[in-house]
FIDRENTI-516213 format. One record per atom (N, C-alpha, C, O): atom name; y, z, x. Coordinates in nm, 2 decimals. Atoms other than C-alpha are relative to their C-alpha. Example, Ala and Ser with C-alpha at 12.3 -4.5 7.8 and 13.67 -1.06 7.14 Angstrom:
R name      v      w      u
R    N  -0.12   0.00   0.09
R   CA  -0.45   0.78   1.23
R    C   0.12   0.00   0.09
R    O   0.12   0.07   0.19
R    N  -0.11   0.00  -0.09
R   CA  -0.11   0.71   1.37
R    C   0.11   0.08  -0.08
R    O   0.22   0.09  -0.03
# end
This chain:
R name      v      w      u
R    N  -0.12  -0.06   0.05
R   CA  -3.98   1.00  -1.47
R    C   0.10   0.03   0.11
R    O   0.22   0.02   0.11
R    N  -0.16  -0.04  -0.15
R   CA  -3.81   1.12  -1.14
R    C   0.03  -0.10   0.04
R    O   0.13  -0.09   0.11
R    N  -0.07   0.10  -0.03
R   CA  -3.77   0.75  -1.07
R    C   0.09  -0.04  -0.02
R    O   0.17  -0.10   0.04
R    N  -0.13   0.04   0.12
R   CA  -3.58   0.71  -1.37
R    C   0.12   0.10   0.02
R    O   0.24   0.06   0.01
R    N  -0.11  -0.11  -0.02
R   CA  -3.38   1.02  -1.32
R    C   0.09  -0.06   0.16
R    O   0.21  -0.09   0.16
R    N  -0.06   0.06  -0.10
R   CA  -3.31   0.88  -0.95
R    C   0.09  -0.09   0.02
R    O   0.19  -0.08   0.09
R    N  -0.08   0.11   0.02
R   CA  -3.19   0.53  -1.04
R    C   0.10   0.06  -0.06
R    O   0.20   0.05   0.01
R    N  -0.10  -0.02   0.13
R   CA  -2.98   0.67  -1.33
R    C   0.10   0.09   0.08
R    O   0.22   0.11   0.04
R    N  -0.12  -0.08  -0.06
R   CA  -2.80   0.90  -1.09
R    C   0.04  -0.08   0.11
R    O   0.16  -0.08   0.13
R    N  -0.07   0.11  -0.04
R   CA  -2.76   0.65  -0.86
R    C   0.09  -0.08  -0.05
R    O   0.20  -0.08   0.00
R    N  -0.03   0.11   0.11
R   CA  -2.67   0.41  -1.08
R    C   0.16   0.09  -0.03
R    O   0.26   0.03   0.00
R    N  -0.07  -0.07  -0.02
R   CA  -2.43   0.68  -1.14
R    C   0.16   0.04   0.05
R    O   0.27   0.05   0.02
R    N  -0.10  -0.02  -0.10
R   CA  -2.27   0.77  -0.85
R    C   0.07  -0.10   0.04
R    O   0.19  -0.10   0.02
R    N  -0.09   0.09   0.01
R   CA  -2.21   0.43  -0.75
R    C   0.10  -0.05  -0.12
R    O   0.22  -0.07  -0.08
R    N  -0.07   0.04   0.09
R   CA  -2.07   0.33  -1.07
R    C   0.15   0.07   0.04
R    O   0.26   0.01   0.07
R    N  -0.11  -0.11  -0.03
R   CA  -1.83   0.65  -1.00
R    C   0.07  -0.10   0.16
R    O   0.18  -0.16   0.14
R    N  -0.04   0.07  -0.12
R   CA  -1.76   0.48  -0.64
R    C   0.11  -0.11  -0.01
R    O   0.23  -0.12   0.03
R    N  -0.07   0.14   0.06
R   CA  -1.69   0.14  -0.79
R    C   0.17   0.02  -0.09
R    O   0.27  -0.04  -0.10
R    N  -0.11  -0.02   0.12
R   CA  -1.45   0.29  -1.04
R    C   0.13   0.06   0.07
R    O   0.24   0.03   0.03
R    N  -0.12  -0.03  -0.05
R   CA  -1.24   0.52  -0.80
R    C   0.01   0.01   0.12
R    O   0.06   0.11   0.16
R    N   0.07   0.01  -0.10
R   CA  -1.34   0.37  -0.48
R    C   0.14  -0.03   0.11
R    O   0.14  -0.06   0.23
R    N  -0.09  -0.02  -0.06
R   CA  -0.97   0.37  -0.39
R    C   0.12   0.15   0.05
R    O   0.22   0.17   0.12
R    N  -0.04  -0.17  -0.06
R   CA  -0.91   0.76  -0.36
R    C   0.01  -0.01   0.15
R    O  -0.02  -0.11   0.22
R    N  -0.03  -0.03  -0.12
R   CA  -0.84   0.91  -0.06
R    C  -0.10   0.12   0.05
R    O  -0.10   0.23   0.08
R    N   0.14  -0.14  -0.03
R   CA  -1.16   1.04   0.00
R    C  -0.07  -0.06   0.16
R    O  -0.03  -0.18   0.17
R    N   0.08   0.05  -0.11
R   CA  -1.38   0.96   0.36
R    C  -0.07  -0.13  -0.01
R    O  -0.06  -0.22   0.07
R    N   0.09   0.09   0.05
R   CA  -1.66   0.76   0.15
R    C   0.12  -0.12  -0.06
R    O   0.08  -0.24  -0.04
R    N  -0.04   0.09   0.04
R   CA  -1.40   0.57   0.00
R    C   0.11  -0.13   0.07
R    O   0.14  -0.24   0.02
R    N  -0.02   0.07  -0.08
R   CA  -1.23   0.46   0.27
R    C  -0.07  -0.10   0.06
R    O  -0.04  -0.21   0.06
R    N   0.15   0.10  -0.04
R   CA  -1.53   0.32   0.43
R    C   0.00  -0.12  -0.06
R    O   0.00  -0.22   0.00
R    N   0.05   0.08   0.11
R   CA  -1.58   0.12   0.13
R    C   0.10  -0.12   0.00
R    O   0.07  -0.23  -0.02
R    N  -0.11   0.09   0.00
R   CA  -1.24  -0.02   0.17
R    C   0.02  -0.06   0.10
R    O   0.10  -0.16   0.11
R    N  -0.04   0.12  -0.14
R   CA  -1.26  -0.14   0.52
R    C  -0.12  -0.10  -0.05
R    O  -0.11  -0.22  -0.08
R    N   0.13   0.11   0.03
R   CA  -1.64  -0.29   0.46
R    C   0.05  -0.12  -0.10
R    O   0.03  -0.24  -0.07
R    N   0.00   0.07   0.05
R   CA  -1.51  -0.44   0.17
R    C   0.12  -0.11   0.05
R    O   0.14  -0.23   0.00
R    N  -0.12   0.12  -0.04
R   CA  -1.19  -0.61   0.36
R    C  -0.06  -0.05   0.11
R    O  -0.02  -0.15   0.16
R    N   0.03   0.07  -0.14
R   CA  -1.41  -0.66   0.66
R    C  -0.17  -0.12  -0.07
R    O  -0.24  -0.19   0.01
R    N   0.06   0.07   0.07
R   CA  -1.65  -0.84   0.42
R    C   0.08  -0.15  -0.08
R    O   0.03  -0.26  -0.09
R    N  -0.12   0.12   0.02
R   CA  -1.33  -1.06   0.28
R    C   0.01  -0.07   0.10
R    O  -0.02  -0.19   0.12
R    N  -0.04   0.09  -0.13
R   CA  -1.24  -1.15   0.60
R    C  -0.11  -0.08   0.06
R    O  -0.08  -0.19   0.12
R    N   0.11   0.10  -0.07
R   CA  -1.55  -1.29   0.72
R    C  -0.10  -0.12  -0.08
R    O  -0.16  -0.22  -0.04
R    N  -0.02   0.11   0.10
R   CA  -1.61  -1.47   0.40
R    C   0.08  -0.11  -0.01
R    O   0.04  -0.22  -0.04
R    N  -0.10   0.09   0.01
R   CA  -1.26  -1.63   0.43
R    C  -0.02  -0.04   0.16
R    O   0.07  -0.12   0.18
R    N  -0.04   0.07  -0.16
R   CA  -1.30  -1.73   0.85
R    C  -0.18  -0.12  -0.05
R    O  -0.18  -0.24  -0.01
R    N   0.11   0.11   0.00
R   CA  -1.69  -1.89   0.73
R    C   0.05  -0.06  -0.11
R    O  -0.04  -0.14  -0.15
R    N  -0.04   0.18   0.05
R   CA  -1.47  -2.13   0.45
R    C   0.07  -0.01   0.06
R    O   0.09  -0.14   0.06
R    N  -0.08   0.10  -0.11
R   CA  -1.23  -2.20   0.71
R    C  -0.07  -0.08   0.11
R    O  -0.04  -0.20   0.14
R    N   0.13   0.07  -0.09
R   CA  -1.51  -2.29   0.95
R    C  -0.07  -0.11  -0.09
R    O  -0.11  -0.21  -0.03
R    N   0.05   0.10   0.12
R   CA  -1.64  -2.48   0.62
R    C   0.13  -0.13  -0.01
R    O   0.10  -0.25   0.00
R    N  -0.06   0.08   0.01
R   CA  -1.37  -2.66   0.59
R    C   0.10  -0.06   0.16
R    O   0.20  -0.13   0.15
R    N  -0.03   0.07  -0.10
R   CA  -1.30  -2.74   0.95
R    C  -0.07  -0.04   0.08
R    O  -0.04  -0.06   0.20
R    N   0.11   0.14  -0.03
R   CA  -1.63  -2.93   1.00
R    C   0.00  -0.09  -0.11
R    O   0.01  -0.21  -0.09
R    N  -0.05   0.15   0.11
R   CA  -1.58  -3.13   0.67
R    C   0.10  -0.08   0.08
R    O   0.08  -0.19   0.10
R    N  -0.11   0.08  -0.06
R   CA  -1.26  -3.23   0.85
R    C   0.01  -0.11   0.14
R    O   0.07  -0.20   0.16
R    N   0.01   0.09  -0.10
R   CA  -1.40  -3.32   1.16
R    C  -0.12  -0.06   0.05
R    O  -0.14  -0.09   0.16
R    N   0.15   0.04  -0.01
R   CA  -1.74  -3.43   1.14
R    C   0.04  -0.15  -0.16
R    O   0.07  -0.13  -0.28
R    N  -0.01   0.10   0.03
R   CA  -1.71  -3.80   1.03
R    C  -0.07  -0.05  -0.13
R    O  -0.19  -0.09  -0.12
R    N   0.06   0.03   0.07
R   CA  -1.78  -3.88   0.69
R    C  -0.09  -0.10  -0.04
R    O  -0.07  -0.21   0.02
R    N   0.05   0.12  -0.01
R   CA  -2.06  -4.10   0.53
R    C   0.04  -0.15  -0.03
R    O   0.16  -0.19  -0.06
R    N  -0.09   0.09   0.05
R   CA  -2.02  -4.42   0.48
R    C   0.04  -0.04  -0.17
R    O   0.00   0.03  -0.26
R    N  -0.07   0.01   0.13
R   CA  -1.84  -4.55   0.17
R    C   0.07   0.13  -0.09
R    O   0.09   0.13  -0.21
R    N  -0.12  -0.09   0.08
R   CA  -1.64  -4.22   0.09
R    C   0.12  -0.03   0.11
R    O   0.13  -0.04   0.24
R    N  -0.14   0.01  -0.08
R   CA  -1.27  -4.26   0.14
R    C   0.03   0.07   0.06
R    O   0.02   0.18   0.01
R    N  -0.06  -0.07  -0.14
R   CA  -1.11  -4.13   0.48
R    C   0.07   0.07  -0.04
R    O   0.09   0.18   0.01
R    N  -0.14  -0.09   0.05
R   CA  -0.83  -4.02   0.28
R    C   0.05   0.17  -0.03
R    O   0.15   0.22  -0.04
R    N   0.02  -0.13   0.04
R   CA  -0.95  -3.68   0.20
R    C   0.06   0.09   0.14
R    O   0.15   0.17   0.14
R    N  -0.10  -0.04  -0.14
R   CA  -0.87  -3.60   0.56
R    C   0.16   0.05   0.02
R    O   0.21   0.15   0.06
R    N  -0.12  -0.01  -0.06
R   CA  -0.56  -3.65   0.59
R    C   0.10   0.05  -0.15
R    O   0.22   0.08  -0.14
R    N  -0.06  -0.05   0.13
R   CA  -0.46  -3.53   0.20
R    C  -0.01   0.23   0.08
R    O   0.07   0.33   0.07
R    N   0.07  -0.14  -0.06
R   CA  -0.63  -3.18   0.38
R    C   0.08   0.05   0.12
R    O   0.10   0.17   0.13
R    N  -0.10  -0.03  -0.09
R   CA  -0.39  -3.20   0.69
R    C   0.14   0.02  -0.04
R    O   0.22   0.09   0.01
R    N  -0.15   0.00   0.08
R   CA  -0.08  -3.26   0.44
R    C  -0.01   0.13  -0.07
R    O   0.09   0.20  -0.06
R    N  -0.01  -0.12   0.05
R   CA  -0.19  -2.96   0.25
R    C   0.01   0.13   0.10
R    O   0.06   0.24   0.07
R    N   0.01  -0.13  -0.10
R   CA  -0.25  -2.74   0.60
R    C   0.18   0.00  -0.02
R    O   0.25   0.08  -0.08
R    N  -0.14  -0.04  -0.04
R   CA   0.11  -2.81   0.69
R    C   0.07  -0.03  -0.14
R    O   0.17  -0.10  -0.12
R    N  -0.10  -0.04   0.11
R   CA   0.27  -2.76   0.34
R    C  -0.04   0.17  -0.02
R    O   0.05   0.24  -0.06
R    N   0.05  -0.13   0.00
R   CA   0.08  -2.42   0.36
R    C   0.08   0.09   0.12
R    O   0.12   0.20   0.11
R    N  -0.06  -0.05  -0.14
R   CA   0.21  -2.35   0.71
R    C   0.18   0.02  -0.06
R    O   0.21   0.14  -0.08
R    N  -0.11  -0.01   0.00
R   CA   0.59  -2.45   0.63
R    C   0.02   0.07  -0.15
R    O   0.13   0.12  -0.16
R    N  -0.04  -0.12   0.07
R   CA   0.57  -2.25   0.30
R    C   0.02   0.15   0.01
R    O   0.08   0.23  -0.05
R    N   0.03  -0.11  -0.03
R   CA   0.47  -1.97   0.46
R    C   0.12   0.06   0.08
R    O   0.15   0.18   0.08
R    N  -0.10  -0.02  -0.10
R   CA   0.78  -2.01   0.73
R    C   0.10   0.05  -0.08
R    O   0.17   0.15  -0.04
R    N  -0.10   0.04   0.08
R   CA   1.00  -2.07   0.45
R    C   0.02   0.16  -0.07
R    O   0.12   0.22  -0.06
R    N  -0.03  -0.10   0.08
R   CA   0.91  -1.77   0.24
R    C   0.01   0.14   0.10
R    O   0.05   0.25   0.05
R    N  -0.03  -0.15  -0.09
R   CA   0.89  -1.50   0.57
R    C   0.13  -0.01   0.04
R    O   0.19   0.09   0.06
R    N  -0.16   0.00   0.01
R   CA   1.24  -1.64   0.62
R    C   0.10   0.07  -0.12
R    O   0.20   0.13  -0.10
R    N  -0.09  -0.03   0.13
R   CA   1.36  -1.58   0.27
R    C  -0.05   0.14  -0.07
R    O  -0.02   0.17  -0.18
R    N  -0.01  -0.15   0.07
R   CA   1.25  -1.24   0.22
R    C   0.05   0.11   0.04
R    O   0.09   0.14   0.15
R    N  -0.17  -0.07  -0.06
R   CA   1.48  -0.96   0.18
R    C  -0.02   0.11   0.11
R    O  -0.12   0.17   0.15
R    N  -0.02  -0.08  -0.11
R   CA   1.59  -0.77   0.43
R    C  -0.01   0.17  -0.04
R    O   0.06   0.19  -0.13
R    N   0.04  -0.10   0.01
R   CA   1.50  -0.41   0.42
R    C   0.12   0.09   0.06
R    O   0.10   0.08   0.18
R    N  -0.13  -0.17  -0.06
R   CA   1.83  -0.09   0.52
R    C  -0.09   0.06   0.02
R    O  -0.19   0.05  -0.05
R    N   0.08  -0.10   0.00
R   CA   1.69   0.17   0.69
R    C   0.09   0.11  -0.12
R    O   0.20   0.07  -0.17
R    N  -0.09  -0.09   0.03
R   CA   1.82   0.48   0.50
R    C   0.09   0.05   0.03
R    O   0.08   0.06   0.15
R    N  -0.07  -0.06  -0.06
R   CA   2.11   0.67   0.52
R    C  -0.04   0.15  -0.05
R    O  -0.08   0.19  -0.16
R    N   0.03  -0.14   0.05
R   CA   2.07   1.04   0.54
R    C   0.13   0.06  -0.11
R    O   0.25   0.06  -0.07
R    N  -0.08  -0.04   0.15
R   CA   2.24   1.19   0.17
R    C   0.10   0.11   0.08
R    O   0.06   0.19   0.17
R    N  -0.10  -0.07  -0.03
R   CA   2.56   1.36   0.22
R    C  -0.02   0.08  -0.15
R    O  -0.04   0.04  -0.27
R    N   0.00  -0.14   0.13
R   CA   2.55   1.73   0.01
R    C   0.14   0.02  -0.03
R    O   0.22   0.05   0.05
R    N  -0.16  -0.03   0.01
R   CA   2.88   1.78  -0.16
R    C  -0.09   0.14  -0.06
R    O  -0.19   0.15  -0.13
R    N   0.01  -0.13   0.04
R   CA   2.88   2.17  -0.18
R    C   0.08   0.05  -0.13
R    O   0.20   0.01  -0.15
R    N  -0.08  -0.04   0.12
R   CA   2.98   2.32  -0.51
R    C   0.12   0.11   0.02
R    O   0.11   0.17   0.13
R    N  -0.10  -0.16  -0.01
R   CA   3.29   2.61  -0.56
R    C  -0.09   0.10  -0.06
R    O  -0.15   0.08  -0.16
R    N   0.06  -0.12   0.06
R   CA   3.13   2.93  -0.61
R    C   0.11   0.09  -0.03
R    O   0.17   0.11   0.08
R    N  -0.13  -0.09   0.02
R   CA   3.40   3.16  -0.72
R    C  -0.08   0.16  -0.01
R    O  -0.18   0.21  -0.06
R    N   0.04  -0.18  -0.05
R   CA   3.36   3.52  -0.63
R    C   0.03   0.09  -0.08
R    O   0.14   0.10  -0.12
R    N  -0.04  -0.10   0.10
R   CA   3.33   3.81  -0.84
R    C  -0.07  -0.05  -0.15
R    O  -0.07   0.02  -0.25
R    N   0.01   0.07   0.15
R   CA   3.18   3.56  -1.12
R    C  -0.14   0.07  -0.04
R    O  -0.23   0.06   0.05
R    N   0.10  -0.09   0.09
R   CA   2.90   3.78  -1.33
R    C  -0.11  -0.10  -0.02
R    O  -0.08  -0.20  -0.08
R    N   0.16   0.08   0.04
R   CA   2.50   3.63  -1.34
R    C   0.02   0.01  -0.17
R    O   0.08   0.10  -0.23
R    N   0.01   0.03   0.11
R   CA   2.45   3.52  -1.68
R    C  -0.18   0.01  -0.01
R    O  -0.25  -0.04   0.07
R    N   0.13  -0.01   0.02
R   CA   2.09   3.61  -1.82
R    C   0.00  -0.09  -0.10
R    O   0.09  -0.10  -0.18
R    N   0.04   0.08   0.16
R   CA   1.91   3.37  -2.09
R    C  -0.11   0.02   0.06
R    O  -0.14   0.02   0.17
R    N   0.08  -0.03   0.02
R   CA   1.62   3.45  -2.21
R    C  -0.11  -0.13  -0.05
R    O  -0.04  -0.17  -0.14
R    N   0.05   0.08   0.05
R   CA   1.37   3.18  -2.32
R    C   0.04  -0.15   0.04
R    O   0.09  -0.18   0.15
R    N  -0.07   0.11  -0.05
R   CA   1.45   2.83  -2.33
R    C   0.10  -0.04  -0.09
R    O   0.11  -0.04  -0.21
R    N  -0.13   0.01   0.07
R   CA   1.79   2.74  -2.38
R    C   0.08  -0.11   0.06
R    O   0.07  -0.15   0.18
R    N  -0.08   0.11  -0.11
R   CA   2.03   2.48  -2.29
R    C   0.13   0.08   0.04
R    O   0.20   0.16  -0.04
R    N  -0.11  -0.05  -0.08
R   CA   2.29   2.58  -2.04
R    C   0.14  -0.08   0.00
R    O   0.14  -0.16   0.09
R    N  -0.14   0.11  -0.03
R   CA   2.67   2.39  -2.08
R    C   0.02   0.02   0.09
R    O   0.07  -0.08   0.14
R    N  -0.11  -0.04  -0.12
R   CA   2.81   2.57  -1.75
R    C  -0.09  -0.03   0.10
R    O  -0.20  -0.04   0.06
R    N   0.02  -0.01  -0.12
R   CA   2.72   2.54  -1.42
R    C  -0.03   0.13   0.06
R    O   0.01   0.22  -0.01
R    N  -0.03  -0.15  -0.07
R   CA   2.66   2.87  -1.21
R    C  -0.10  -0.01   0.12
R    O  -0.22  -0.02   0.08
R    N   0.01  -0.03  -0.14
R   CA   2.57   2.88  -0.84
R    C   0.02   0.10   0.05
R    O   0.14   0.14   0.07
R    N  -0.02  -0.17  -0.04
R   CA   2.51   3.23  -0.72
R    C   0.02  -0.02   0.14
R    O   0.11   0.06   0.19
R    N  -0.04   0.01  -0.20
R   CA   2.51   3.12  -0.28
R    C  -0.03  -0.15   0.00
R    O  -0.08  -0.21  -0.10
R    N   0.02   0.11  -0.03
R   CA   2.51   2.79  -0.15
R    C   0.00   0.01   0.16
R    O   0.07   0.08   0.23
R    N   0.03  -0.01  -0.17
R   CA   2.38   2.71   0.22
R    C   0.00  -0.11   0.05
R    O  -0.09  -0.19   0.03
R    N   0.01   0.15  -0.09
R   CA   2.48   2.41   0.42
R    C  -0.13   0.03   0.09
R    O  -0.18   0.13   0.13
R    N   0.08   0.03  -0.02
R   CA   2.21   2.26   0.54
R    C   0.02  -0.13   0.06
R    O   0.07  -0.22  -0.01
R    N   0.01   0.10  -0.06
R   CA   2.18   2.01   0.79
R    C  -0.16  -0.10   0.09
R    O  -0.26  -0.04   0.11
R    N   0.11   0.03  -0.04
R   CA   1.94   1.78   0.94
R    C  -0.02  -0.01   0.13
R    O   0.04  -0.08   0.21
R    N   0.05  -0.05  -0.12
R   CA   1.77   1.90   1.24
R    C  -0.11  -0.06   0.04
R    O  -0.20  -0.01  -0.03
R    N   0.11   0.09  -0.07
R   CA   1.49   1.64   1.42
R    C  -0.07   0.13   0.02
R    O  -0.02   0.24   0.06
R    N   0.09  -0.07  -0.06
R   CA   1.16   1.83   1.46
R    C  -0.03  -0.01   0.12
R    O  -0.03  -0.12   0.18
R    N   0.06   0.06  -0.12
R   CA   1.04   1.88   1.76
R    C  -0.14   0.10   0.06
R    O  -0.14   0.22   0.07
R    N   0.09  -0.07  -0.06
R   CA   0.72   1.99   1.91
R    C  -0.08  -0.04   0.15
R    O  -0.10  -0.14   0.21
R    N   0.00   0.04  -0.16
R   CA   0.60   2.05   2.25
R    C  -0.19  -0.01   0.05
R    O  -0.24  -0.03   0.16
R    N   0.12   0.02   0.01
R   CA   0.22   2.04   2.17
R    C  -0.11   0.09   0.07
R    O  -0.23   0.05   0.06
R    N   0.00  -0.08  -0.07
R   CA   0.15   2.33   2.37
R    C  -0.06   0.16  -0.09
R    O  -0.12   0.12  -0.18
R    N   0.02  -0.10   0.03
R   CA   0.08   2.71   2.26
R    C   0.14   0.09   0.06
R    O   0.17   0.09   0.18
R    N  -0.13  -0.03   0.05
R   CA   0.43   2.91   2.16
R    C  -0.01   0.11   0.08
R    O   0.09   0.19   0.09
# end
């Protein structure tokens, strides 16, 4: 019985893993490099697969041609690739938002509403320019 309880919460947790194994938790991190460092080494052993097919001399009576259909495909893959890091768009950095300050007119009376209500007017009781100031820290003790 406690086997069964064991698996089943196993069974479990991973499931849970599997399902939201891209949070931003420690364990699931992990999960996310193993699994890209498990892609990647899958995709470098079929490139290795397919660059002894290419150069290890086939038997006899299959056509050569496969070869060289295999080199036409590398470099249509290559010059697609040039083609499309060429043609993709160009990125602006931002510009930092210019604040248009409102009129506050002086002397003007707070309006109370109670509940939820829709407001037609405007009303601005202070307004504080605000500018942008680079942080800076000296890494030290203040």
């Amino acid at each position: 019985m406690e086997l069964i309880l064991r698996a089943r919460r196993t069974y479990g947790v991973w499931r849970w893993r599997l399902r939201y194994w891209w949070l931003d938790t420690p364990a699931g991190r992990h999960a996310q490099l193993w699994a890209f460092a498990l892609l990647v080494v899958a995709t470098i052993l079929q490139l290795v697969r397919i660059a002894v097919a290419a150069v290890v001399p086939p038997p006899p009576g299959t056509p050569r041609q496969a070869v060289y259909w295999w080199v036409v495909q590398l470099i249509i893959l290559v010059v697609s690739a040039a083609i499309s890091y060429a043609m993709r768009p160009k990125t602006e950095k931002p510009k930092p938002a210019a604040g248009e300050a409102p009129t506050v007119e002086d002397g003007q009376a707070v309006k109370h509403h109670f509940g939820t209500v829709w407001i037609e007017d405007e009303f601005i009781l202070a307004w504080k320019v605000t500018g942008t100031v680079p942080i800076k820290s000296k890494g030290g003790k203040k």
